[in-house]
N, C-alpha and C positions, 0 to 999 in steps of 0.2 A: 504494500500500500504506500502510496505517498504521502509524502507529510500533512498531517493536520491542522495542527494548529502554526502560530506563529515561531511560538519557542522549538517547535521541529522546526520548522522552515532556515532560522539563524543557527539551531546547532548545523545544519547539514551545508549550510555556505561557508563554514570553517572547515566541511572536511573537502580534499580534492578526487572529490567523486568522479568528474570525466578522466584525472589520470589515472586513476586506479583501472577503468574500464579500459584504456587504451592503452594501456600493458597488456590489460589480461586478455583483450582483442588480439594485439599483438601476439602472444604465444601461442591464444586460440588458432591465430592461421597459421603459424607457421612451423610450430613445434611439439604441442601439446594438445591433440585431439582429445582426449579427455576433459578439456575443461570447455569444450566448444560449446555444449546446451546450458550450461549455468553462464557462462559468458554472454551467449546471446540474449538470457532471460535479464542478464540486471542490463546490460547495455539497452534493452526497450525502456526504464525507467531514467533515462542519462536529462531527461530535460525537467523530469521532478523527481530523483530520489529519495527516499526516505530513509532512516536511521535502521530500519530492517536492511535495505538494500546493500549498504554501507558493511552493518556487520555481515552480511552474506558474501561480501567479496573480499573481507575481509579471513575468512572463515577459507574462502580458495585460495587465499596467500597463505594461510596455514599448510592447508593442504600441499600446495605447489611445494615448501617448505621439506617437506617430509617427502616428496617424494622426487628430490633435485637428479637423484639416478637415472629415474624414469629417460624416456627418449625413445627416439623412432630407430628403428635398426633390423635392417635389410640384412638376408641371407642368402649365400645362393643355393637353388633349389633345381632338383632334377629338372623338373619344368616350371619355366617361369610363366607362372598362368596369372591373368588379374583375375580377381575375387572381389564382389561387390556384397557388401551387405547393404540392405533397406529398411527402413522403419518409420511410424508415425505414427505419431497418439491421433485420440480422433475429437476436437471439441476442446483441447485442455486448456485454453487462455479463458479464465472466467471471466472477461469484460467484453471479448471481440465474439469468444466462440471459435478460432481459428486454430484449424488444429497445426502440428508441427513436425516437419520430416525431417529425418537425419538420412546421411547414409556415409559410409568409407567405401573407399576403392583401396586395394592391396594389389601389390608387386612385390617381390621376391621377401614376401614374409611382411613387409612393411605398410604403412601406411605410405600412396602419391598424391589422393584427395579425402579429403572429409567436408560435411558440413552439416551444421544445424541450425535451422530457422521455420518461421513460420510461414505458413503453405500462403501465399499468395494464388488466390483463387479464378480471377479476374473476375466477370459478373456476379459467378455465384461465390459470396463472401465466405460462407462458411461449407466443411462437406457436409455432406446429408447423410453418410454412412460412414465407419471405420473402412471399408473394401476404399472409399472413394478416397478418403485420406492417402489409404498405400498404397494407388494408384499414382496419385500425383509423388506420393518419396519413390515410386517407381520409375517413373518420368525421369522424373531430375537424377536419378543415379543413368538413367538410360543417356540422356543427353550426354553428362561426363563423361564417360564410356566410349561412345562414337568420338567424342575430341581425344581421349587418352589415345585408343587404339589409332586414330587416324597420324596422329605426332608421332607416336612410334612407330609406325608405319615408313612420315615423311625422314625420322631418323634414321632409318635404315631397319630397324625392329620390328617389323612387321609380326604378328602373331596369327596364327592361322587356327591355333584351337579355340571354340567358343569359352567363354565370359561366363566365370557362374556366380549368379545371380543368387543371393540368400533373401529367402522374405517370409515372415510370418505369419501374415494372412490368406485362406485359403481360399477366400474371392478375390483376390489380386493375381494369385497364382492361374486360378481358372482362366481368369479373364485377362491375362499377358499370353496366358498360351492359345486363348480362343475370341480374338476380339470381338465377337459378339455382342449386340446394345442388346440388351433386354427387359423387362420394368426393373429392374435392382439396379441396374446401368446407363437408364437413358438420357439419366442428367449430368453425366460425362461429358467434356467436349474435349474431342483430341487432336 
């Protein structure tokens, strides 16, 4: 929640709330996938923070703390295949209703993308089902995927084995492998 009253309002302009986010922005993209969905949850408060937000990032500088080892690190591997996982809550922001997709793409053991943010829906603001949520984190790992493979491709690394795809819901699953509109689907636009 955002500040309240007044006296929230002036504690919170003594703390430096946008640098704190744009550090942890910073790691988020570059080195620390793990803190990508709490990074992106307190950066949507960066224009009214509250003293919850504060100790909440405060609370990943802990973390980050204790786990300074941590890092990204690539292996080589009989075959070097990318690996996609997907994922999306359905509805979780209580004020918009907008749900939010994650996904990683993996290369030889490691993390080459991640992201986590909220589904931009275009007309239709919010999904109307979980399937339609991880349809759209389906999208968006899809999309990555054609630019990954095509770069590696224009590198000289062209990959000829298919891309596998992890996803947890069993109407996105159906419906990736059998594009079919149907009444459960037909307020997809693709």
């Amino acid at each position: 929640m955002s500040p309240q009253s007044d006296l929230d309002r002036d504690e919170m302009a003594t703390k430096p709330y946008l640098k704190l986010i744009g550090c942890l922005t910073w790691l988020a993209h570059r080195c620390r996938p793990d803190i990508a969905y709490i990074t992106n949850v307190l950066a949507q408060f960066s224009s009214n923070p509250g003293i919850q937000h504060w100790r909440a990032g405060q609370r990943v500088l802990k973390y980050l703390a204790g786990t300074m080892t941590h890092g990204i690190r690539y292996e080589r591997q009989p075959e070097d295949r990318l690996i996609a996982y997907a994922d999306a809550d359905w509805a979780s922001d209580p004020d918009t209703r907008r749900s939010r997709s994650g996904h990683i793409i993996l290369l030889a053991g490691g993390p080459v993308h991640w992201q986590s943010r909220r589904q931009d829906l275009g007309a239709v603001k919010v999904s109307l089902s979980s399937t339609h949520a991880e349809i759209k984190s389906l999208c968006a790992v899809t999309r990555q995927l054609a630019w990954i493979r095509s770069f590696l491709t224009e590198i000289g690394f062209a990959r000829s084995s298919p891309t596998i795809v992890y996803e947890d819901n069993q109407g996105a699953k159906a419906w990736s492998g059998y594009r079919r509109m149907d009444d459960r689907t037909k307020d997809i636009e693709v």
